[in-house]
C-alpha positions in Angstrom: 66.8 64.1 120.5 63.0 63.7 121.6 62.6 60.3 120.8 64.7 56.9 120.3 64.8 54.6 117.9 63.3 51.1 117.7 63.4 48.1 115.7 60.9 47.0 113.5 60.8 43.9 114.9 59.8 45.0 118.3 56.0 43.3 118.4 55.7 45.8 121.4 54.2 48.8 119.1 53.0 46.7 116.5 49.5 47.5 117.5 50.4 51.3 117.8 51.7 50.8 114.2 48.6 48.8 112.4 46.8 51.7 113.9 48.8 54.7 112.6 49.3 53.0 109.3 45.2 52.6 109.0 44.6 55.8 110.2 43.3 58.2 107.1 45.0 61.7 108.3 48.8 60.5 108.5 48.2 58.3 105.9 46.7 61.1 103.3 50.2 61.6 101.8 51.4 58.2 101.7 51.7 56.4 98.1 49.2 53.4 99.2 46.9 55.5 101.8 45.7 54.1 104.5 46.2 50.5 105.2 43.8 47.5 106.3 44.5 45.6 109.4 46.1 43.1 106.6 48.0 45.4 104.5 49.7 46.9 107.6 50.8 43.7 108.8 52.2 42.9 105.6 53.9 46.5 105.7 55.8 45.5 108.7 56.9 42.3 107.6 58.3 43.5 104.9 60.1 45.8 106.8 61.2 43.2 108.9 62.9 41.6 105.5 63.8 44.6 104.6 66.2 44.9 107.8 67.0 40.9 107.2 68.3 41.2 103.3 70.0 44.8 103.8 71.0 45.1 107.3 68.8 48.8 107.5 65.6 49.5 106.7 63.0 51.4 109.1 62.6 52.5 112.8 59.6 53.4 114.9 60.5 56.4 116.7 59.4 56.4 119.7 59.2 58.5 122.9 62.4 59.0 125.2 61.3 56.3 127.5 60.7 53.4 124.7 56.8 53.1 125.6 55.0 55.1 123.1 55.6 55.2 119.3 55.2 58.2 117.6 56.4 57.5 114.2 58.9 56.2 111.8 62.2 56.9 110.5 62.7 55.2 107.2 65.9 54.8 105.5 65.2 52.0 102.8 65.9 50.8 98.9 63.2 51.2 96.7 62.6 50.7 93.4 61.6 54.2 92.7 65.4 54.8 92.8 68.4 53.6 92.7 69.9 55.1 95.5 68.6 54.7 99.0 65.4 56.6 100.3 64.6 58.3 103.5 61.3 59.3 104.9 59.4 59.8 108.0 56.1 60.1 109.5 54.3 61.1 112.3 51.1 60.3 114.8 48.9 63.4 114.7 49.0 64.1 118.3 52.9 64.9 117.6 52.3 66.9 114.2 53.9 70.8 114.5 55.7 70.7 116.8 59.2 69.9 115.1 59.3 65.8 115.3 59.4 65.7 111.8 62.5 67.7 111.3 63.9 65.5 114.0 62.8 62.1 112.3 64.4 63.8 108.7 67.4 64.4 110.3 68.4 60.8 111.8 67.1 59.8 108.5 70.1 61.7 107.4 73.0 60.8 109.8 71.8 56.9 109.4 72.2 57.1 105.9 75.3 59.3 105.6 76.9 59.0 108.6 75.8 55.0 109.5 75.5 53.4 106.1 77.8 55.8 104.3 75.8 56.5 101.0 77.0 58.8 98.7 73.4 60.1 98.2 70.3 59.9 99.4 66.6 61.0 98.0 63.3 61.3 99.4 59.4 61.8 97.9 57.2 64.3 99.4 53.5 64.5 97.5 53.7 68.1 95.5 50.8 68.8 97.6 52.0 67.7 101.1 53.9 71.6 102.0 55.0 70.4 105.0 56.7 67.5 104.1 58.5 69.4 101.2 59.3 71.9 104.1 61.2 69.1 106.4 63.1 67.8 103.1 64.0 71.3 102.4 64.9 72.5 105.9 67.4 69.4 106.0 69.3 70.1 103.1 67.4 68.3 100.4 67.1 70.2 96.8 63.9 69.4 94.6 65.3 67.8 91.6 61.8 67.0 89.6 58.0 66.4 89.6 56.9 62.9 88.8 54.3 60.5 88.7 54.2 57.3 90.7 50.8 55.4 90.4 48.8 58.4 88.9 49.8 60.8 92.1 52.0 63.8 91.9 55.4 63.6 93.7 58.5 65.9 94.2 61.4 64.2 94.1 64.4 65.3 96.4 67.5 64.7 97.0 71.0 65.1 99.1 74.3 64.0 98.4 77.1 63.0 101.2 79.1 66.0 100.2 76.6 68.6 100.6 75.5 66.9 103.6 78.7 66.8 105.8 79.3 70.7 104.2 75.8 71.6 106.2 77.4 70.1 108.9 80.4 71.7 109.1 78.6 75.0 108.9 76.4 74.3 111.3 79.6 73.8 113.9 81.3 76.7 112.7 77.9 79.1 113.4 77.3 77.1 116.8 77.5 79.2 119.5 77.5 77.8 123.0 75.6 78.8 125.7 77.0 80.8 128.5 76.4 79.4 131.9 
């Protein structure tokens, strides 16, 4: 893994946060856009009680060493569905360069292999390629379009079963390197 996972509640990268979730270009796909000063506070508190009513919620990602974040992992309830919802995003510096995969795929084992859901589902803007890409690439399956708030959204989603197949595969075609 190129990153590690921190809490929410870390005040640390709350700066580095307010300033990602303000910033236009990561934000562009995101249901609310970018985020005051105010609003992103509020975003992390909530997260914060997110983590205090469920016992999950969302994760800055951040580099190897714990110093820098470079994201989020999300795994959270929403009431956009009734099962539990990953998602992920990224600081631009780290776009493209397969992060996001990364951040989709702890998204993943949290939720399947942590919190033992028997599905999860994620929203990708119909627009956002990219994003539908990562959703894709781990295993999701584009159930429907939808509205939410007058924007466009593909809807996704995973179940445990299909999950854990994936994995299985993916042991059975490992092959190890020779040393």
């Amino acid at each position: 893994m190129k990153f590690t996972l921190g809490h929410p509640s870390d005040k640390r990268f709350w700066k580095q946060a307010i300033k990602m979730l303000g910033d236009d270009a990561n934000m562009k796909w995101v249901l609310q856009g970018a985020l005051s000063e105010y609003q992103a506070i509020a975003a992390l508190e909530d997260w914060e009680q997110h983590w205090e009513k469920y016992g999950f919620g969302n994760y800055f990602a951040l580099d190897r060493q714990g110093k820098e974040l470079l994201g989020f992992v999300k795994v959270y309830h929403s009431d956009r569905s009734a099962f539990v919802n990953i998602g992920y995003a990224l600081d631009q510096p780290y776009w493209g360069h397969g992060l996001g995969t990364e951040l989709a795929e702890t998204a993943l084992k949290i939720g399947f292999l942590e919190l033992k859901e028997p599905q999860l589902v994620g929203f990708a803007r119909c627009q956002n390629h990219a994003s539908r890409r990562i959703l894709e690439k781990v295993g999701f399956q584009k159930v429907k379009e939808c509205l939410i708030e007058d924007r466009d959204y593909c809807l996704y989603q995973i179940s445990q079963e299909r999950y854990l197949q994936r994995l299985e595969i993916t042991a059975m075609t490992y092959t190890p390197i020779s040393q």
